[in-house]
Structures are given as C-alpha cells and as structure tokens.
C-alpha positions as CSV (number, residue, x, y, z in Angstrom):
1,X,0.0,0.0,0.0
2,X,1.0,3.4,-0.6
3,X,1.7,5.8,2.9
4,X,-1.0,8.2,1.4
5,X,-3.8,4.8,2.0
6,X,-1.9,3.4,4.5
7,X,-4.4,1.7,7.3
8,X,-4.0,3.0,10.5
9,X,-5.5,0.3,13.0
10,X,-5.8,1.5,16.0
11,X,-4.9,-0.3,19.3
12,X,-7.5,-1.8,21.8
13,X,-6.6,0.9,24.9
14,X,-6.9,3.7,22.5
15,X,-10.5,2.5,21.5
16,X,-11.4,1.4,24.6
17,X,-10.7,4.8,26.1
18,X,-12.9,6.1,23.4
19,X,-15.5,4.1,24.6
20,X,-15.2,4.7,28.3
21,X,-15.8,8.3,27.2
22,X,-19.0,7.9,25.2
23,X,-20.5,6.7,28.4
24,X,-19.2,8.7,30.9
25,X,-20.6,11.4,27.3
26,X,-23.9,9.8,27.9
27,X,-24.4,9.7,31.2
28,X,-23.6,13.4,31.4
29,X,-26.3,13.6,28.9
30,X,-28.5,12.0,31.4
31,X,-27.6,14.2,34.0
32,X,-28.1,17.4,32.0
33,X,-32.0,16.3,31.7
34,X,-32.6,15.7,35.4
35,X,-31.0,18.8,36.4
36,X,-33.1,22.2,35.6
37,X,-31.0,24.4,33.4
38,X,-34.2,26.1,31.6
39,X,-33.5,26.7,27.9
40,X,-29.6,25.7,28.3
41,X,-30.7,22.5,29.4
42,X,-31.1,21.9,25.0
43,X,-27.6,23.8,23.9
44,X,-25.7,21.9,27.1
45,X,-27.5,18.4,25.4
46,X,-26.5,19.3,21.9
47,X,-22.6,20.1,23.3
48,X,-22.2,17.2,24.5
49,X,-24.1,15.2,21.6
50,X,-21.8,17.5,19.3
51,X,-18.5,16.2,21.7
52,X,-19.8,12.5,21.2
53,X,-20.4,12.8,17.7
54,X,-16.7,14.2,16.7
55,X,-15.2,11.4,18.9
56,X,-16.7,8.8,16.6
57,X,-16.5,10.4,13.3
58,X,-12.1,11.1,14.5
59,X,-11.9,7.5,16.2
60,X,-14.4,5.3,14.7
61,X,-14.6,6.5,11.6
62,X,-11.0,7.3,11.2
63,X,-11.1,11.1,10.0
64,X,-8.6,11.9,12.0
65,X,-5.9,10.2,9.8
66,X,-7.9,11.3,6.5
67,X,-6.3,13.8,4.0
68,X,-7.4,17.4,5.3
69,X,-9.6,18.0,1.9
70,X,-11.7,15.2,3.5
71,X,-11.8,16.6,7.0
72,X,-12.8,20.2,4.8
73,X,-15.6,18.5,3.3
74,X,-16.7,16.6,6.4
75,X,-16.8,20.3,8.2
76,X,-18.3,22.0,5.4
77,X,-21.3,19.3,5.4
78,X,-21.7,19.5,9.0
79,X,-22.2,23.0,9.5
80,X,-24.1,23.1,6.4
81,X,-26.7,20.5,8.5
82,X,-26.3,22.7,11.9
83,X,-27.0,25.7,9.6
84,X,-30.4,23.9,8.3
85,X,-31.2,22.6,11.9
86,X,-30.5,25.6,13.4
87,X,-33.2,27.7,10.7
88,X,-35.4,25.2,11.7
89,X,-35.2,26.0,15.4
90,X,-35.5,30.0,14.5
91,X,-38.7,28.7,12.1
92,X,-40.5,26.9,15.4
93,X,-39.6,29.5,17.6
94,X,-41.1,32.3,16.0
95,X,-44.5,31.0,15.0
C-alpha cells in the first residue's frame, strides 16, 4: 500500500478509552435532563451530543488520519446540517 492509504489500526486501549468516554458522554447527557437548566438544558445536550459525535466520526470512523480536503468537506457538510437545523429552530420559535 502506498503511505498516502496506509491503514491506521488503532490499538485496543486507544479505542477502549474512546468508549469509556462515550458513556461517561452519555451519562452526562442524562444528568443534564434531570437537572433544571431552563433553555440551556437543550444547547448543554446538543454540546455534548456534538462532543460524542466528533469522537466517533475522528476514532471510529477514522477522520482523524484522513487527507485534510476530507476533514474540509466533512466540516463544510456538518455546518451546512447545523446551519439547516438551526433555521429550523428559529422557524418553530417564531410562529
């Protein structure tokens, strides 16, 4: 294989210490919704959903060790979806 396709396995601690940190991710995201925060208790949900989702998409998915035009697109994509989510939101809100 050429270095520019080269598989990058990753070892067992390194994912396992991603793991450990999705759930101690979720049960923060637990905790958020028994504890009243008022309207943050939504933006502190979607932080750590946003925290969660970026440690799957570097680790699991293995964009971290991607070319950076694919880490580009995968950014541009994303905030293009937070961009429609978030007009959404403003649409509901004001009704």
């Amino acid at each position: 294989m050429t270095e520019e396709h080269a598989e990058h396995i990753l070892s067992y601690g390194k994912l396992t210490t991603v793991w450990v940190a999705l759930l101690v991710l979720t049960a923060a995201t637990i905790m958020v919704t028994r504890i009243e925060l008022g309207v943050w208790k939504v933006w502190a949900a979607l932080a750590i959903a946003s925290v969660k989702s970026g440690l799957v998409i570097a680790f699991f998915m293995h964009m971290k060790y991607e070319p950076r035009l694919f880490r580009i697109i995968l950014f541009v994509a994303l905030f293009t979806l937070a961009g429609f989510i978030g007009g959404t939101f403003f649409d509901v809100l004001y009704r």
